[in-house]
C-alpha positions in Angstrom: -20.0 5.4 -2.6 -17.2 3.8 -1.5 -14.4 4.8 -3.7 -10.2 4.2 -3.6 -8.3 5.7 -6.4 -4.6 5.4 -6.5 -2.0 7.5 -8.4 1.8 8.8 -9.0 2.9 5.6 -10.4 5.4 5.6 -13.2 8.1 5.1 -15.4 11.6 5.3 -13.5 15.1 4.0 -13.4 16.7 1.9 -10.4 17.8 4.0 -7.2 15.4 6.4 -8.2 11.7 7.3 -6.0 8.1 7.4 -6.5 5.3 9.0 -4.0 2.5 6.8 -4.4 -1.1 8.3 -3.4 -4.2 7.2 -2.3 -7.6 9.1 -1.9 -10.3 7.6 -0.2 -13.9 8.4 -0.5 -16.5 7.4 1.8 -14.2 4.9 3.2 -13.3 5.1 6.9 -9.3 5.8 6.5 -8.7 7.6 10.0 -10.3 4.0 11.1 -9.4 1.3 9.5 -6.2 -0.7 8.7 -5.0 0.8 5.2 -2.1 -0.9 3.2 -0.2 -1.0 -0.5 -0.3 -4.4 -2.0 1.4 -4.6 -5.7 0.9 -7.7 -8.3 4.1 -8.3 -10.9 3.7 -10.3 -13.6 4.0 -14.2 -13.1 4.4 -13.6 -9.2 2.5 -13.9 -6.2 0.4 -10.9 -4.9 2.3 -9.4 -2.2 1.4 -6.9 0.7 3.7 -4.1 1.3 3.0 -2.2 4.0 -0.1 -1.5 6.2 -0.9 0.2 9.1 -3.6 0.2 11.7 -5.3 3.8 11.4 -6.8 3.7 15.1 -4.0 1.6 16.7 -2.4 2.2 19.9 1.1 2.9 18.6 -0.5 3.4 14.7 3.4 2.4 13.3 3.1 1.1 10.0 4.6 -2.5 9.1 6.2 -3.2 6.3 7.6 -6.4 4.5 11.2 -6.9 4.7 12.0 -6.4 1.1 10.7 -2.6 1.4 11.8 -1.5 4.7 14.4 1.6 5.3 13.2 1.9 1.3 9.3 2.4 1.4 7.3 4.9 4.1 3.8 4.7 4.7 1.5 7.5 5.7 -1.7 9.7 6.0 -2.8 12.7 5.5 -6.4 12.8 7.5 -6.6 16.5 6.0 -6.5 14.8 2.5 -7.8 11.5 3.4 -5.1 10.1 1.5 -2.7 7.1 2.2 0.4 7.7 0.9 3.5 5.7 -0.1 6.7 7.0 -0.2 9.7 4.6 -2.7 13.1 4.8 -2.3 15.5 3.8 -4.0 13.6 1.8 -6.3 14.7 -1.8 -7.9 13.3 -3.3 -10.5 12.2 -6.1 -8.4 9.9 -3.2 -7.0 7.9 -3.5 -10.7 4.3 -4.3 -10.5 1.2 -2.9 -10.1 0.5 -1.2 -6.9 -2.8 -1.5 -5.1 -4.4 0.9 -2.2 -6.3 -1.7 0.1 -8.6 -1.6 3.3 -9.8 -3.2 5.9 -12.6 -1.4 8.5 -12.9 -4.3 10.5 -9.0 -3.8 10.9 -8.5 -7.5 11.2 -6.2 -7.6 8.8 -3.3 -5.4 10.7 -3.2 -7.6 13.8 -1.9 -10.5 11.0 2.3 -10.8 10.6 2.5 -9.2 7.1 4.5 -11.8 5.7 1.3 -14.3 5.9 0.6 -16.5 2.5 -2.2 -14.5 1.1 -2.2 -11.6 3.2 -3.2 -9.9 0.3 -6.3 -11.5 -0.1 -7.6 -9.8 2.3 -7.2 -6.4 1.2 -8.2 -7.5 -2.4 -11.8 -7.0 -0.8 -12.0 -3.3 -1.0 -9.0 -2.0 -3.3 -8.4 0.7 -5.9 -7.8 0.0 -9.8 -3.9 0.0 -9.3 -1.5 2.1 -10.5 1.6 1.0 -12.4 5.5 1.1 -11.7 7.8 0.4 -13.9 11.8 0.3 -12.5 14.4 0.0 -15.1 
């Protein structure tokens, strides 16, 4: 069974961090292109970060409103994608969503396209909430 759980969010005040995790079972993550996408309230889903898994240079990309703030990574002894938030604004609110893609289509798109996210809202987790104050 295909299974992505996310966890780590919570509660925290602005300029403060958050390690976001995501374990992944039965799901291809040393192959695939793996990403963070996050809902807030009354806005548009957006993606945050993802990164190509078996890419040539496997850098992750990240949306401009995250970079030198967010860090994606994996742990293949885990099998966990993690996400690492800096200095956290409360513009950063939202749910956050672990997302993937074994066709890896999706990581050969610019991150900033409309609806990037609907892609990764194929095969997702249940979300896990932060809250910046």
């Amino acid at each position: 069974q295909v299974q992505l759980v996310e966890s780590g969010g919570a509660s925290v005040q602005a300029g403060g961090s958050l390690r976001l995790s995501c374990a992944a079972s039965g799901y291809p993550l040393s192959a695939a292109c793996m990403g963070w996408f996050r809902h807030a309230p009354g806005k548009e889903r957006e993606v945050v970060a993802f990164l190509d898994t078996l890419g040539m240079t496997r850098n992750p990309t990240y949306a401009d409103f995250v970079k030198g703030r967010f860090t994606l990574s994996v742990d293949n002894a885990r099998n966990r994608l993690n996400l690492q938030m800096n200095n956290l604004q409360p513009e950063d609110t939202g749910t956050y969503y672990c997302a993937g893609d074994p066709a890896r289509t999706l990581c050969t798109l610019p991150i900033h396209v409309t609806g990037l996210w609907r892609g990764f809202d194929r095969s997702r987790g249940q979300g896990t909430q932060v809250t910046v104050s």
